[in-house]
C-alpha positions in Angstrom: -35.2 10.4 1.6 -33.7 10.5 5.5 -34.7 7.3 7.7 -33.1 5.7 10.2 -32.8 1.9 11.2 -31.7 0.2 14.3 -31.5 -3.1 15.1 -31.9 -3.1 18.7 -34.1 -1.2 20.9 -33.6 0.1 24.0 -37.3 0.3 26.3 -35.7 -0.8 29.7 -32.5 0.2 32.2 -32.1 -3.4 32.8 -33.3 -5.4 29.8 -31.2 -5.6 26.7 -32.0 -7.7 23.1 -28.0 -7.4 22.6 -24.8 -8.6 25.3 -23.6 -5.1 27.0 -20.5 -7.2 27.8 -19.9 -7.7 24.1 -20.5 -4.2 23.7 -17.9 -2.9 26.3 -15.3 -5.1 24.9 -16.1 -3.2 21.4 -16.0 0.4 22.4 -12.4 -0.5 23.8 -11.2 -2.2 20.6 -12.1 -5.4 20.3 -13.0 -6.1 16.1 -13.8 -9.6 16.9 -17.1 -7.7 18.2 -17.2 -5.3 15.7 -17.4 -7.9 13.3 -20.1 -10.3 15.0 -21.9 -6.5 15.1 -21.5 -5.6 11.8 -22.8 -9.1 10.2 -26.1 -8.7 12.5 -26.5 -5.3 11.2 -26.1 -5.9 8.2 -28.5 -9.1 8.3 -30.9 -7.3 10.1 -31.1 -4.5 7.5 -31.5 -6.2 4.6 -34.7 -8.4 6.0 -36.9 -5.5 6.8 -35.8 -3.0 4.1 -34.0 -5.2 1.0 -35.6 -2.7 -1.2 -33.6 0.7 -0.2 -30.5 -1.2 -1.8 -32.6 -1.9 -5.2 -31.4 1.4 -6.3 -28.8 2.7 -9.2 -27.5 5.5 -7.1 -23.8 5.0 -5.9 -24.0 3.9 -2.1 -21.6 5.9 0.1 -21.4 4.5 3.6 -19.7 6.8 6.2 -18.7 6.4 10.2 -18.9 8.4 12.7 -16.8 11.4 12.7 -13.4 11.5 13.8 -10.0 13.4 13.2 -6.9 10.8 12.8 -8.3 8.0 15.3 -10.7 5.9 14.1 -14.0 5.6 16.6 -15.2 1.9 17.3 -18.1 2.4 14.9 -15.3 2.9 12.1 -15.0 -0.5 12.6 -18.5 -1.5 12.4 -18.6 0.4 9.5 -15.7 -1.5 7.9 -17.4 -4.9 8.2 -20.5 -3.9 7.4 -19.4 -2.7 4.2 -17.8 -6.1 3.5 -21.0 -7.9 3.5 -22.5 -5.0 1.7 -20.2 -5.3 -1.0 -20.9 -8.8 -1.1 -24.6 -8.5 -1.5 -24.3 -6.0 -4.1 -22.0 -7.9 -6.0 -24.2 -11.0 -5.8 -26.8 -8.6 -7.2 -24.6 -7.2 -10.1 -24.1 -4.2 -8.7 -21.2 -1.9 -8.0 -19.3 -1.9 -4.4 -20.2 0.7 -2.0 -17.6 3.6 -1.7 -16.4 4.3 1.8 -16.1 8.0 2.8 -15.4 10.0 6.0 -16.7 13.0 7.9 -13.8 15.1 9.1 -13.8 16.7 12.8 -10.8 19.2 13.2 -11.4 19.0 17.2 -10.8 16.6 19.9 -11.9 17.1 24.2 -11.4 15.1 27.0 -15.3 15.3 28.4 -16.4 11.9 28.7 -19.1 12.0 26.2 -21.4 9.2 27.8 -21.9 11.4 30.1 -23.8 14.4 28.7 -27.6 15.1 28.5 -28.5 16.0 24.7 -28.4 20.0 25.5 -24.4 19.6 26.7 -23.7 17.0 23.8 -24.8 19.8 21.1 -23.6 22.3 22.8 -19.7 20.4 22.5 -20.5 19.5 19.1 -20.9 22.9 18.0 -17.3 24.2 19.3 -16.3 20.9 16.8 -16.1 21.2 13.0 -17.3 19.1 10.7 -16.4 18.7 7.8 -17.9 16.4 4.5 -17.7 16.2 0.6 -21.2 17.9 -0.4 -20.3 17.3 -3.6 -19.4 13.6 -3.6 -22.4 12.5 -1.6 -25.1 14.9 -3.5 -27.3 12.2 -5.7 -26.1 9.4 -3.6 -27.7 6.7 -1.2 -25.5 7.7 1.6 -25.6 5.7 4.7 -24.3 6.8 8.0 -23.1 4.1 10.7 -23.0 4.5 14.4 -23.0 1.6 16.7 -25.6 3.5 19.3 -28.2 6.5 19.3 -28.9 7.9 22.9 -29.6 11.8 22.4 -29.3 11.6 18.4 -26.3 14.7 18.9 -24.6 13.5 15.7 -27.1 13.0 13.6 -28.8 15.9 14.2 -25.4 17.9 13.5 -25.0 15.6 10.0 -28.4 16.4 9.5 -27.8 20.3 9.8 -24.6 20.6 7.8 -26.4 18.2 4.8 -29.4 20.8 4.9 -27.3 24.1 5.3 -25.0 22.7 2.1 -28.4 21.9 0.1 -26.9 18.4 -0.4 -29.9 16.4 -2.7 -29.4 12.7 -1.9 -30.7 9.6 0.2 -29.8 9.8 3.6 -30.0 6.6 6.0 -28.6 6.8 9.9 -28.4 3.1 10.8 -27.4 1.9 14.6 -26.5 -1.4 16.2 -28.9 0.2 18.8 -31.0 3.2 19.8 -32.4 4.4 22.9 -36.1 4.2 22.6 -37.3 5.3 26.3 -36.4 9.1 26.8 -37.3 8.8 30.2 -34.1 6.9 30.2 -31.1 8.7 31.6 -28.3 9.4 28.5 -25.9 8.1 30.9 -26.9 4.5 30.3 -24.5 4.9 27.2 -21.7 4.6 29.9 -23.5 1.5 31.2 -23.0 -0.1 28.0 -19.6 1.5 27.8 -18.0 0.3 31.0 -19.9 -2.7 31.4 -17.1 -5.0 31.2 -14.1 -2.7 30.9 -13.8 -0.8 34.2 -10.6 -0.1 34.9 -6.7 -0.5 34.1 -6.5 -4.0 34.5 -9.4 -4.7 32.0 -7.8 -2.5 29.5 -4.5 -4.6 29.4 -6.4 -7.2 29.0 -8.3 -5.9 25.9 -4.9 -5.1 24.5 -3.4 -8.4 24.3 -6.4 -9.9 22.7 -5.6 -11.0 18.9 -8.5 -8.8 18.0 -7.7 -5.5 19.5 -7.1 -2.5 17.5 -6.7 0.8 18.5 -9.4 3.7 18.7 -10.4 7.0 19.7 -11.8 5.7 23.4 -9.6 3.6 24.2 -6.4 6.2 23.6 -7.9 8.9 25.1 -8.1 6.5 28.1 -4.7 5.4 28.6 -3.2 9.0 28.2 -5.6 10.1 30.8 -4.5 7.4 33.5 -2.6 8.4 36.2 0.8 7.9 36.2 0.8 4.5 38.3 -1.8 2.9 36.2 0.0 4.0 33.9 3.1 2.0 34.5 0.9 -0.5 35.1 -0.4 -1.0 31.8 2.9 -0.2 29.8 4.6 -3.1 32.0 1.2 -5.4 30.7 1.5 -4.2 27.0 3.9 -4.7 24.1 6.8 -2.4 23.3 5.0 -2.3 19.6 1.7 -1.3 20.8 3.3 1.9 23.2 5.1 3.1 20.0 1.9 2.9 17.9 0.1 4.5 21.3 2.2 7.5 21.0 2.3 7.7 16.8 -1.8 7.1 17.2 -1.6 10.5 20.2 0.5 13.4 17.9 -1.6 12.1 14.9 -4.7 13.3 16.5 -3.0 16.6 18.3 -3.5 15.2 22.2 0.5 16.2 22.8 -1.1 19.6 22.8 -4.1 18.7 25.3 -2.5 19.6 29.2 -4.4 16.6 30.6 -2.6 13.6 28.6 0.8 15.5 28.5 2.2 13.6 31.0 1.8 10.2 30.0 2.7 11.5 26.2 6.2 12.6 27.5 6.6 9.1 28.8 5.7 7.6 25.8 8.7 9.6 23.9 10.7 8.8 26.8 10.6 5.4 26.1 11.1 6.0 22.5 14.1 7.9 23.4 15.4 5.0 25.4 15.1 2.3 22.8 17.3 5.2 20.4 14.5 6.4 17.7 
């Protein structure tokens, strides 16, 4: 079995059955969102196809890939398993296991921003990397918060086919692009919606919500050195020494284009005496 659910559908550049503005603040690390996101999902799911969980296969649910940073649809992923879990216990059944699909590469492209062709074509200098063996004979399902060219799961779906891997295989979305005549670059409509620029992301930060991820790190270290400042001045101490753990943990001290704000980072580290 391979299908794919999404809750919402996008048809239109200007009409939307989910709050873009919710959806910005979630792609830069807001889990409040995540959550609200995840509970809908998961909602949604289950009243349309209730019976794809009436099985006694182990469920495996797995986010998008990523190296050390988790993505905002880790998140997602997260809650959603926790009402999961919850159902399936109601029912009797075992907990779903959570697993993770490896990339041993990182780039500083912004990814909203590529037609299908360009975002294969940058997947495919990536590695991927799954257990075949853990998910064969499983219900695996794969969580993303939004389909636009379907890059990811049509590399998930190659790797799963090259490795022979026999199991269920379910790509579920918060939402999916519907209308091809639709520009890919709406995803960065969504994206920036409500976080456009420095001042928006210190905001974000001192929510009691926020949480790192991969999108938001890879835009601080790629501000200018100004902005910068700016936010480091907004920010607290704690959450520039977690910045800078969160930046060598996923290899962007070796990336030229977020060295500079890196060596400020262990600048400040060196200042306070670690």
């Amino acid at each position: 079995m391979n299908k794919r659910y999404s809750l919402h559908h996008i048809h239109s550049a200007d009409e939307f059955t989910f709050s873009p503005e919710e959806y910005s603040y979630f792609k830069y690390g807001d889990k409040s969102y995540a959550e609200k996101f995840a509970k809908e999902l998961f909602e949604g799911f289950v009243s349309e196809h209730e019976q794809i969980l009436n099985t006694d296969k182990d469920i495996v649910v797995l986010p998008s890939p990523y190296m050390a940073i988790p993505t905002a649809s880790n998140f997602l992923c997260f809650y959603f398993k926790k009402h999961l879990d919850f159902y399936l216990f109601q029912k009797g059944k075992k907990s779903s296991i959570l697993s993770k699909i490896n990339r041993n590469h990182t780039y500083t492209t912004d990814y909203g921003n590529l037609s299908f062709e360009d975002r294969k074509n940058l997947i495919a200098n990536d590695t991927y990397y799954l257990d075949k063996d853990f998910l064969r004979g499983k219900l695996c399902i794969f969580i993303d918060d939004i389909k636009i060219t379907g890059s990811h799961e049509y590399t998930v779906n190659k790797i799963l086919q090259e490795y022979q891997v026999d199991g269920e295989f379910l790509f579920m979305y918060y939402a999916e692009l519907m209308n091809f005549e639709l520009d890919p670059k709406i995803e960065n409509f969504f994206n920036y919606y409500a976080v456009k620029n420095v001042e928006h992301i210190a905001e974000v930060m001192v929510k009691p919500n926020f949480e790192f991820n991969t999108r938001i790190v890879k835009y601080i270290l790629a501000l200018e050195s100004s902005k910068f400042d700016y936010l480091s001045s907004k920010v607290k101490k704690e959450q520039l020494d977690q910045l800078l753990e969160l930046a060598i943990s996923n290899n962007y001290h070796l990336i030229k284009e977020y060295e500079n704000n890196i060596n400020t980072l262990t600048q400040t580290e060196l200042y306070y005496g670690y």
